[in-house]
Backbone and ligand atoms as CSV (ligand in chain L), in Angstrom:
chain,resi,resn,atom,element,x,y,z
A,1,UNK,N,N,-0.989,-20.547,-12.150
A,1,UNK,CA,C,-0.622,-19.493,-11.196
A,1,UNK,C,C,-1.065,-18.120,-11.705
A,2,UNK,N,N,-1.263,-17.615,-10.906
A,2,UNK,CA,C,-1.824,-16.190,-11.313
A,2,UNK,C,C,-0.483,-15.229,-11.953
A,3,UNK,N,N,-1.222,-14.100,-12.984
A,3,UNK,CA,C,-0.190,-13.366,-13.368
A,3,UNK,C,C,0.493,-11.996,-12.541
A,4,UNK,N,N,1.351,-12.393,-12.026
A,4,UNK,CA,C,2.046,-11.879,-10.702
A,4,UNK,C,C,1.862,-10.128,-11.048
A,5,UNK,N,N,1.962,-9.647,-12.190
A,5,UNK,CA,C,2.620,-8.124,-12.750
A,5,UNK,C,C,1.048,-7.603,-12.618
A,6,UNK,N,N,0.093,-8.232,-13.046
A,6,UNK,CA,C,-1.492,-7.926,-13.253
A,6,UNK,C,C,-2.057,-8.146,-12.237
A,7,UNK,N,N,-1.530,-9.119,-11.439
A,7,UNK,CA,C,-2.505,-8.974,-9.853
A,7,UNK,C,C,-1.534,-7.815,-9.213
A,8,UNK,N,N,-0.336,-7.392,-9.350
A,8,UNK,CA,C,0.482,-6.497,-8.428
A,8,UNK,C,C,-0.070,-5.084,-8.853
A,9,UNK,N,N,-0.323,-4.711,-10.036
A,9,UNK,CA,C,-0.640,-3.317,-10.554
A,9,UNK,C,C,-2.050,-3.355,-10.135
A,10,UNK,N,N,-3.177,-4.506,-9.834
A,10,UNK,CA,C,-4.821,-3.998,-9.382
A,10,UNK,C,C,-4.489,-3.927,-7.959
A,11,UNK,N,N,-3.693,-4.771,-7.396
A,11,UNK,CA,C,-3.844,-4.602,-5.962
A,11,UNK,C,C,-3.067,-3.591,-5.884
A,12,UNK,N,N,-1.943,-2.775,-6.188
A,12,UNK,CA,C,-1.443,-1.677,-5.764
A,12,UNK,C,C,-2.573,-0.421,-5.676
A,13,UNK,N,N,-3.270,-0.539,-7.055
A,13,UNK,CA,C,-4.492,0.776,-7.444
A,13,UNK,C,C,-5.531,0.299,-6.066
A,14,UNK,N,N,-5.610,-0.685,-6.292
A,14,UNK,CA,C,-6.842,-0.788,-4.253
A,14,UNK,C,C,-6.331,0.089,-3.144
A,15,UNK,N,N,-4.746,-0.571,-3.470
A,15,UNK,CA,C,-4.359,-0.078,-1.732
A,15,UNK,C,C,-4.087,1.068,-1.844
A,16,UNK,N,N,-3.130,1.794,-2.584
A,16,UNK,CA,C,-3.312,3.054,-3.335
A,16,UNK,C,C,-4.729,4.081,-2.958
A,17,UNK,N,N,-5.326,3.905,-3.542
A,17,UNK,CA,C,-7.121,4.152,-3.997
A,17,UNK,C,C,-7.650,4.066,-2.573
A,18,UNK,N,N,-7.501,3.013,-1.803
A,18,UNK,CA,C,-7.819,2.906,-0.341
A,18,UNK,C,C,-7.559,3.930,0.649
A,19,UNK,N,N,-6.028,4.377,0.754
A,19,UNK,CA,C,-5.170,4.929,1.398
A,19,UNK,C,C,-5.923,6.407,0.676
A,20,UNK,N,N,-5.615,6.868,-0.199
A,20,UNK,CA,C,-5.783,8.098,-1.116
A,20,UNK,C,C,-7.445,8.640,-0.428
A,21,UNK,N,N,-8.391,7.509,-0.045
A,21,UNK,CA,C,-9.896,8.317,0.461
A,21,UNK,C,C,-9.898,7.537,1.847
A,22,UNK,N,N,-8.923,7.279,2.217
A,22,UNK,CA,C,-9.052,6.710,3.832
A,22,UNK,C,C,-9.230,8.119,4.888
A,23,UNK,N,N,-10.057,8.435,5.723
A,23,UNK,CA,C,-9.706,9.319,6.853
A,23,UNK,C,C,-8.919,10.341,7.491
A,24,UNK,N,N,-9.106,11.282,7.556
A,24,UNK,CA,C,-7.896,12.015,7.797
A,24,UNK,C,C,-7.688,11.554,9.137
A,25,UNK,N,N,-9.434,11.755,9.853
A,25,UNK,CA,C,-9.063,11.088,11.516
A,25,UNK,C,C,-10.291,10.150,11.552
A,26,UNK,N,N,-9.615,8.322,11.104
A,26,UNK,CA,C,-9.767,7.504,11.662
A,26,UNK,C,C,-10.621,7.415,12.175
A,27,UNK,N,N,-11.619,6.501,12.773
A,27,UNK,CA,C,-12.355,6.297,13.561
A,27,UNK,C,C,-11.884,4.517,14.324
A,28,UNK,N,N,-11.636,4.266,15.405
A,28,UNK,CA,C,-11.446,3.319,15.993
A,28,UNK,C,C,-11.352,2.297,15.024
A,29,UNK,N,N,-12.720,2.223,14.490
A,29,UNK,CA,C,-13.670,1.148,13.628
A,29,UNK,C,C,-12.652,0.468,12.359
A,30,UNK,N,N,-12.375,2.393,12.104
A,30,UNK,CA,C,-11.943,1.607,10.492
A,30,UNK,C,C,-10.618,1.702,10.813
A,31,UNK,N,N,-9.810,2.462,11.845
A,31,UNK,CA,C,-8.320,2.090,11.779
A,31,UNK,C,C,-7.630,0.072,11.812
A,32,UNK,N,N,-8.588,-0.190,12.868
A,32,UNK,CA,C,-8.906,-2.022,12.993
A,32,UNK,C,C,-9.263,-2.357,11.462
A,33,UNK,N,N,-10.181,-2.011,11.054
A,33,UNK,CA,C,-10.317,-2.924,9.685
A,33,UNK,C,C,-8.890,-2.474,8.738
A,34,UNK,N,N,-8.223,-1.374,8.836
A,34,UNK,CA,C,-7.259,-1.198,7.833
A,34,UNK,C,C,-6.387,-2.220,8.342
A,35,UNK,N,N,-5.802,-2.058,9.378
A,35,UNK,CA,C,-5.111,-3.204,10.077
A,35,UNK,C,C,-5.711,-4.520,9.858
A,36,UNK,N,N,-6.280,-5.004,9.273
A,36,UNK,CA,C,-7.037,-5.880,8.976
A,36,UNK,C,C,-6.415,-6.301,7.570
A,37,UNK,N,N,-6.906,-5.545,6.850
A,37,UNK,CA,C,-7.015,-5.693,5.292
A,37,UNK,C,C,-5.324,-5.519,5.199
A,38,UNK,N,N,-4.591,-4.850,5.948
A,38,UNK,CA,C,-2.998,-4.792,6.042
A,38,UNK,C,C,-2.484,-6.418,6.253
A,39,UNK,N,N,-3.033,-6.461,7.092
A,39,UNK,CA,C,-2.445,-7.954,8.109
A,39,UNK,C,C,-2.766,-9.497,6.955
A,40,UNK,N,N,-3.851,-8.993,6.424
A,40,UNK,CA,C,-4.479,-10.520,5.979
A,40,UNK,C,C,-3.529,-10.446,4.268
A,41,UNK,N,N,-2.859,-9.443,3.560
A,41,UNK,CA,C,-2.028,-9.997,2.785
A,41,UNK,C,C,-0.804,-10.876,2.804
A,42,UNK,N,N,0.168,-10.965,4.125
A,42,UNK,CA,C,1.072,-12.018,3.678
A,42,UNK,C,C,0.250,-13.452,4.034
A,43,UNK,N,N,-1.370,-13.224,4.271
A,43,UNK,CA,C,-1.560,-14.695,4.864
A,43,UNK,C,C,-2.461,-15.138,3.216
A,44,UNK,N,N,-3.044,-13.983,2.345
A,44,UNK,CA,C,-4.209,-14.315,1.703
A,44,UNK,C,C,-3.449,-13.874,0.130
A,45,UNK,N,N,-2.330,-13.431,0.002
A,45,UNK,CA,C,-2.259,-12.843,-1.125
A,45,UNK,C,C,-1.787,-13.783,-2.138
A,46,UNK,N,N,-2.183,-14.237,-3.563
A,46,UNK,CA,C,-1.608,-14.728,-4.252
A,46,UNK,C,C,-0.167,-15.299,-4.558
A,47,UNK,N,N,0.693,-14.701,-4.373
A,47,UNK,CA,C,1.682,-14.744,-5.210
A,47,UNK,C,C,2.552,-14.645,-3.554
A,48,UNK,N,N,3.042,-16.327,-3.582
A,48,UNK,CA,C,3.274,-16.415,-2.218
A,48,UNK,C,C,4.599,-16.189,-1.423
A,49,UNK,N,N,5.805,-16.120,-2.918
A,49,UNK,CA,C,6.989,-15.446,-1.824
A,49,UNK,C,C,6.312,-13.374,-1.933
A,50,UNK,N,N,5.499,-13.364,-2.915
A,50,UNK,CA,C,5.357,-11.694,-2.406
A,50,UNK,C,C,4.591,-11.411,-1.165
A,51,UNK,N,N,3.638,-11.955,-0.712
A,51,UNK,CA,C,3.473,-12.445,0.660
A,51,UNK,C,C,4.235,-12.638,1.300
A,52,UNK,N,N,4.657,-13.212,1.237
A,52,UNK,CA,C,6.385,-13.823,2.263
A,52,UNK,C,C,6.921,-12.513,2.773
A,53,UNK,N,N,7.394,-11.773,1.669
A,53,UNK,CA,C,8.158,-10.376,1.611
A,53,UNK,C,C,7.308,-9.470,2.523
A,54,UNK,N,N,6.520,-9.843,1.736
A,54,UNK,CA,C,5.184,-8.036,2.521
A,54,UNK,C,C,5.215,-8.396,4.008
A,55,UNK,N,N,5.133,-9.632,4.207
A,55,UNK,CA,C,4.999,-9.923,5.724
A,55,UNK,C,C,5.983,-9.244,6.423
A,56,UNK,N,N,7.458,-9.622,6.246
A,56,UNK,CA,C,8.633,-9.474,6.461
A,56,UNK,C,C,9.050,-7.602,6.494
A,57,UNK,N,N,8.413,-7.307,5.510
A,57,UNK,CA,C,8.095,-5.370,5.140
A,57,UNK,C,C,7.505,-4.982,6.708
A,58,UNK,N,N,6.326,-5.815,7.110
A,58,UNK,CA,C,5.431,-5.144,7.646
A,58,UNK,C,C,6.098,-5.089,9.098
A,59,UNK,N,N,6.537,-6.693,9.311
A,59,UNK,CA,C,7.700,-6.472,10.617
A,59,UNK,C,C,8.167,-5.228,11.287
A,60,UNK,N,N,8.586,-5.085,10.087
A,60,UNK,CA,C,10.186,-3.915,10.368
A,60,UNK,C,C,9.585,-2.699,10.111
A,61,UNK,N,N,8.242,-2.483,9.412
A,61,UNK,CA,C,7.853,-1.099,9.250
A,61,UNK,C,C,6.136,-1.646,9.684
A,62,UNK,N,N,6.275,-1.740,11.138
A,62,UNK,CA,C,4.420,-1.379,11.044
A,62,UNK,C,C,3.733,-0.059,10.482
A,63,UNK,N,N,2.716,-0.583,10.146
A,63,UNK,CA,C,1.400,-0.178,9.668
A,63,UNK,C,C,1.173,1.502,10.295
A,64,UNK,N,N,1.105,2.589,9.811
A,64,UNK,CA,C,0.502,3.859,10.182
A,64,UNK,C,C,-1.090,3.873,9.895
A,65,UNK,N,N,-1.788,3.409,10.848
A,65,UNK,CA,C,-3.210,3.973,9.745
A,65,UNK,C,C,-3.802,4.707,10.809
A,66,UNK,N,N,-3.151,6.023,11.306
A,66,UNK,CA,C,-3.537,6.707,12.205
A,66,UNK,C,C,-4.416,8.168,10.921
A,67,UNK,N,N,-4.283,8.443,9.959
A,67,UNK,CA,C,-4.460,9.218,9.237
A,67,UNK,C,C,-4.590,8.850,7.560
A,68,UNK,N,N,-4.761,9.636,7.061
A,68,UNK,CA,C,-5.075,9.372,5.541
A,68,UNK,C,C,-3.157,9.832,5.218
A,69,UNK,N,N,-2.717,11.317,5.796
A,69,UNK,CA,C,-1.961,11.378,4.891
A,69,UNK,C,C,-0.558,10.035,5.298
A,70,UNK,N,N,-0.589,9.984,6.361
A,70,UNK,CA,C,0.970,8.731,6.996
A,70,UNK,C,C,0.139,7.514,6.298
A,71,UNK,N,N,-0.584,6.949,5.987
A,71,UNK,CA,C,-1.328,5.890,5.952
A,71,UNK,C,C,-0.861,5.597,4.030
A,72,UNK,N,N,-1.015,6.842,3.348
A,72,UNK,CA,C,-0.738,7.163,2.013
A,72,UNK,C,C,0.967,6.711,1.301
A,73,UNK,N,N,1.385,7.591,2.709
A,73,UNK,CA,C,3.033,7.625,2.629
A,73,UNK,C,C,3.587,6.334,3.189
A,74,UNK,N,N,2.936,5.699,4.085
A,74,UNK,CA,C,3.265,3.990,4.653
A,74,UNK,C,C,3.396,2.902,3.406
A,75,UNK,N,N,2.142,3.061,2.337
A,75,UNK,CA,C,1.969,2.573,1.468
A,75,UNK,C,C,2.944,2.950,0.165
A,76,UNK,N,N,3.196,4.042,-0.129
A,76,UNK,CA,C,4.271,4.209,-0.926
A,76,UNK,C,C,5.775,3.766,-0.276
A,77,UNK,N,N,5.763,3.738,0.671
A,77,UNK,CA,C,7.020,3.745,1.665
A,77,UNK,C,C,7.545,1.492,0.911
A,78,UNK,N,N,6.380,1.257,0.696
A,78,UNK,CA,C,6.595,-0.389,1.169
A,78,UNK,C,C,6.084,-0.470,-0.747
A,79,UNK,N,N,5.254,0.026,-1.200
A,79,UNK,CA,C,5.799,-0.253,-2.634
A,79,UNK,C,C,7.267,0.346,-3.144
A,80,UNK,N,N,7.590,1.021,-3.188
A,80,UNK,CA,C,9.201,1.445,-3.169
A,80,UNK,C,C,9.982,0.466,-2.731
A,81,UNK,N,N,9.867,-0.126,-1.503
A,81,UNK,CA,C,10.796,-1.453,-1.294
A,81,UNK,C,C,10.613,-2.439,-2.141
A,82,UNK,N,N,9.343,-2.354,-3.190
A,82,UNK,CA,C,9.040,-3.801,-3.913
A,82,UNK,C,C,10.108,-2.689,-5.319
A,83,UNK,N,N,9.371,-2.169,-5.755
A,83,UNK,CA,C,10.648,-1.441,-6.592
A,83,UNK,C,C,11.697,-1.297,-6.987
A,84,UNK,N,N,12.169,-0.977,-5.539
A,84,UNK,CA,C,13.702,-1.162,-5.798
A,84,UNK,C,C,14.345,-2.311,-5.632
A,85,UNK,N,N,13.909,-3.862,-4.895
A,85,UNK,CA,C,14.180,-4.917,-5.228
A,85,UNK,C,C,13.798,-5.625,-6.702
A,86,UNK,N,N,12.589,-5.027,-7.516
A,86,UNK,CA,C,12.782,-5.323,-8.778
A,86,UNK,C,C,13.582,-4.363,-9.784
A,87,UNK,N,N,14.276,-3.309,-9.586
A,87,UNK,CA,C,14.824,-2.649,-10.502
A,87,UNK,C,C,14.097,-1.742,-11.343
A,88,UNK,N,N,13.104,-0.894,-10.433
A,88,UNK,CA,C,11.536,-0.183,-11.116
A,88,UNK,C,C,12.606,0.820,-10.746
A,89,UNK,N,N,11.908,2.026,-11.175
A,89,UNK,CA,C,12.087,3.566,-10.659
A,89,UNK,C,C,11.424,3.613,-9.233
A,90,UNK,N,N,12.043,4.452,-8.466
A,90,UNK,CA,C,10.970,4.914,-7.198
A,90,UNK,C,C,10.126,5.819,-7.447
A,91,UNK,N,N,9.728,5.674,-6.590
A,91,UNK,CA,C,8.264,6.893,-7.069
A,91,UNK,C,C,8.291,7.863,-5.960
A,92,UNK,N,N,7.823,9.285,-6.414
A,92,UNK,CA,C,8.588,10.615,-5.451
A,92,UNK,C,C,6.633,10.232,-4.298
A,93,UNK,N,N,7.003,9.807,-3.387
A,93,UNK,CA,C,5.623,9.995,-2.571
A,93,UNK,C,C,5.340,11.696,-2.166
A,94,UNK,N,N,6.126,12.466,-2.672
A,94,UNK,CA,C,4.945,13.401,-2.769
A,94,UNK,C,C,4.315,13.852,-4.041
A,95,UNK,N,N,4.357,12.969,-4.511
A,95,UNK,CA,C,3.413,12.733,-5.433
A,95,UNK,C,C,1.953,11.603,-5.454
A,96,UNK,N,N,1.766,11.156,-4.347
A,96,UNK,CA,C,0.868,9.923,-4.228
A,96,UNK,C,C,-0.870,10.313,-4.420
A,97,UNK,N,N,-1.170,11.865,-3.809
A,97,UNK,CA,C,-2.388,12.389,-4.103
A,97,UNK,C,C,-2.705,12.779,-5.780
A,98,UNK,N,N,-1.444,13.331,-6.281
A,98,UNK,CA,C,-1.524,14.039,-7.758
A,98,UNK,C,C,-1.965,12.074,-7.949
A,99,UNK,N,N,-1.207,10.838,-7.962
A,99,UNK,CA,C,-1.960,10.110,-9.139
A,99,UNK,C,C,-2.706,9.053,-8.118
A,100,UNK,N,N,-2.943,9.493,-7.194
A,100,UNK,CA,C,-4.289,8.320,-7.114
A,100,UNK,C,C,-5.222,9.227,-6.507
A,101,UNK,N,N,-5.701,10.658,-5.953
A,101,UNK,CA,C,-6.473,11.296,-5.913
A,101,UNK,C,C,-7.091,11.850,-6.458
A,102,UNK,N,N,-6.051,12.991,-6.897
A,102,UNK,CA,C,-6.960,14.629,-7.281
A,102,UNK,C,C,-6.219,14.094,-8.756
A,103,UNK,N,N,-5.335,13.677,-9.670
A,103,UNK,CA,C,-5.270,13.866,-10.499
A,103,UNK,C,C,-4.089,14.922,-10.745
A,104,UNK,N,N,-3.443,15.058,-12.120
A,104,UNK,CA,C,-2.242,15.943,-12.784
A,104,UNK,C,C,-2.865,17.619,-12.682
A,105,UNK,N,N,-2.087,18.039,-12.038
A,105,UNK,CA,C,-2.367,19.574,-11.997
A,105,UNK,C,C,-2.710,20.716,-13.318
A,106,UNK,N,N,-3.982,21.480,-13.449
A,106,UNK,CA,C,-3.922,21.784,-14.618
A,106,UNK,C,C,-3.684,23.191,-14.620
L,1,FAD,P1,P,3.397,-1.261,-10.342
L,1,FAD,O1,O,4.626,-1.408,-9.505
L,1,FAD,O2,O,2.330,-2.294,-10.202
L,1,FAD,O3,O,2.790,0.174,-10.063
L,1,FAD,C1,C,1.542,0.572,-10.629
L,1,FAD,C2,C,1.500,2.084,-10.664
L,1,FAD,O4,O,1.593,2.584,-9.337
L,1,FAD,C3,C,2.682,2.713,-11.374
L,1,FAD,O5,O,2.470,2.824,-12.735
L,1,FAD,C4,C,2.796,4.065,-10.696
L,1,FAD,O6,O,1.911,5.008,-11.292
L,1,FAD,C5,C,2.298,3.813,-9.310
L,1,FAD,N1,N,3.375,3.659,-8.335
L,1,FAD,C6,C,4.596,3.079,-8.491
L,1,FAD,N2,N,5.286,3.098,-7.354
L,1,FAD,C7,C,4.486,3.707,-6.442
L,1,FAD,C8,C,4.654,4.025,-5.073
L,1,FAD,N3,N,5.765,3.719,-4.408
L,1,FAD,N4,N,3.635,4.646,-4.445
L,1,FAD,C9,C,2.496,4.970,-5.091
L,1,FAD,N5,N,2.276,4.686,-6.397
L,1,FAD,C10,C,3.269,4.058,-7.054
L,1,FAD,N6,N,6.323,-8.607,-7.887
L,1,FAD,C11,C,7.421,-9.411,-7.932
L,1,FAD,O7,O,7.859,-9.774,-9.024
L,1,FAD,N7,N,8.026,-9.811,-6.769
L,1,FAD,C12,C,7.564,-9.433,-5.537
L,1,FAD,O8,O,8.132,-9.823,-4.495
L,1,FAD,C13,C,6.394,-8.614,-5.476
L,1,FAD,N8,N,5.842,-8.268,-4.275
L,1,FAD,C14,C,4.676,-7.580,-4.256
L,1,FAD,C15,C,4.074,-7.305,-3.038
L,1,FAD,C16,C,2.845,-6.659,-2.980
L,1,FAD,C17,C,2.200,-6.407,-1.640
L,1,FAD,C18,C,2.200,-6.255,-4.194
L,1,FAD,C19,C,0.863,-5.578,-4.148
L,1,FAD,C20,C,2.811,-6.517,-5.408
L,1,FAD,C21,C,4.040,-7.172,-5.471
L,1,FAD,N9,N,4.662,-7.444,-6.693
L,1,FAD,C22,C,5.795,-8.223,-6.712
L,1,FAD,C23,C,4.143,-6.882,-7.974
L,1,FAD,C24,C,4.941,-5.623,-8.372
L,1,FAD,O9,O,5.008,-4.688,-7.276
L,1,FAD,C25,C,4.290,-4.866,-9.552
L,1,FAD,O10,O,2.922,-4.604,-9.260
L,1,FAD,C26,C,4.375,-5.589,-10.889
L,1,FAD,O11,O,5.720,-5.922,-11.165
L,1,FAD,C27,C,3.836,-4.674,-12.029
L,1,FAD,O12,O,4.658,-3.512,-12.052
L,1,FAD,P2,P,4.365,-2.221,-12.886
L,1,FAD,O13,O,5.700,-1.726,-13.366
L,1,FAD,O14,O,3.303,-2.446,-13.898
L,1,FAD,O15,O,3.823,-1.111,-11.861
């Protein structure tokens, strides 16, 4: 089985990293493919009750990928729920550009 902590920290930096240079305004094209690449984790993702979950996340909180910045904050919004069901710290989402964009302020 795959190592659940090491596939969760690369796929967070994707979706993260994704979200962080996604669009401010969308284009038809790629709002569908985000919805895409959204949709196909509880069917494709490794680690299959976290699938299970994300599915269940996505239910109750559809998908924003109308913009870069809601699209950013959607994604922190639903790692935070994985978080605080494992007993992590939350993470302040306005902070999501300082570490997967632009970097620590100098
Ligand atoms: P991670 O949680 O992987 O975070 C990596 C880095 O992201 C952090 O160091 C921090 O800089 C940053 N970060 C943290 N929180 C946020 C946030 N809210 N927004 C933006 N950046 C943030 N593991 C399980 O054991 N059970 C599960 O059910 C489960 N479900 C998952 C579902 C999905 C869709 C994914 C992608 C992963 C899931 N994982 C699950 C893995 C889990 O979320 C962690 O990735 C793993 O436990 C490693 O944690 P970590 O402490 O190294 O940091």
């Amino acid at each position: 089985p795959p190592d659940v902590e090491a596939l969760g920290r690369a796929t967070w930096s994707f979706l993260h990293a994704t979200a962080a240079y996604y669009p401010a305004r969308p284009t038809t094209h790629q709002r569908a493919n985000m919805l895409n690449l959204i949709h196909a984790l509880p069917v494709l993702y490794p680690c299959t009750h976290c699938a299970a979950d994300f599915g269940d996340k996505i239910k109750e909180h559809p998908p924003d990928v109308s913009s870069r910045e809601r699209l950013s904050k959607w994604f922190c919004e639903r790692h935070n729920e994985v978080n605080e069901r494992l007993g992590k710290e939350m993470f302040d989402c306005a902070k999501v550009d300082e570490r997967w964009k632009d970097g620590p302020p100098d």
